[in-house]
N, C-alpha and C positions, 0 to 999 in steps of 0.2 A: 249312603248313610247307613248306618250301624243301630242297631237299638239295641240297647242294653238288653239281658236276659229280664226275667219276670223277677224271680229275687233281687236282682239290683236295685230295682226300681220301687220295690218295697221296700228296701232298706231305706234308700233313699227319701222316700215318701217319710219315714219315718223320724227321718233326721231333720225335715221341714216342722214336724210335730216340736222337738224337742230342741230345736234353736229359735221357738218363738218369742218372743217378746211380746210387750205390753198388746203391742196393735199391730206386728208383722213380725218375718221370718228373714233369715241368713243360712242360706243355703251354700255351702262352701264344701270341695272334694278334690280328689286325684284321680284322672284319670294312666293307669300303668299301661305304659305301652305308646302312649299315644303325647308327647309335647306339645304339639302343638295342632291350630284346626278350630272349628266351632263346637258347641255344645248348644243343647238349645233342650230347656224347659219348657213343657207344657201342663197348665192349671189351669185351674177355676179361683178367681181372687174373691175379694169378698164382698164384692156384687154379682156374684154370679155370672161371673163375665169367663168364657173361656182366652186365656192367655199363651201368647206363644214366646219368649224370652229366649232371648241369642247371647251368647256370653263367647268373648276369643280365651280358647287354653294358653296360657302362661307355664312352660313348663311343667305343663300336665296338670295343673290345678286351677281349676272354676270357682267362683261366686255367683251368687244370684240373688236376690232380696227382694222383697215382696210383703204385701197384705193378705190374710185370709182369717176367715171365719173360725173357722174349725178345722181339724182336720181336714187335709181332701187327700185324692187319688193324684199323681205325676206324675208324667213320661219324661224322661232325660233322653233323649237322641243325640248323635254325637258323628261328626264325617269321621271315616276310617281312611286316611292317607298314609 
């Protein structure tokens, strides 16, 4: 498995901020290079519950969606085939 660089994952983190809604998030991307394979989200929802979310790449593009609090921190991991 692959981990995204430190900036991705920030950016990333960032786009959970600003695709919130009322009471959760939508989380949607592209991964280049890579069609297909898993992806998998890791968060803290908003119970305080640490979450691990597995999402299949479609043509190199993911969603995710979810509840949170406030902001948090995300890791996006992703298999490199």
């Amino acid at each position: 498995m692959k981990c995204f660089t430190f900036l991705t994952v920030m950016l990333l983190s960032n786009a959970i901020v600003m695709a919130q809604t009322k009471n959760g998030f939508t989380l949607t991307g592209k991964v280049i290079g890579q069609d297909t394979g898993f992806i998998r989200l890791n968060y803290i929802d908003e119970n305080g519950i640490s979450l691990h979310d597995t999402t299949r790449l479609e043509n190199g593009t993911f969603s995710f969606s979810g509840f949170i609090k406030e902001p948090t921190d995300a890791t996006i991991i992703t298999n490199n085939r």
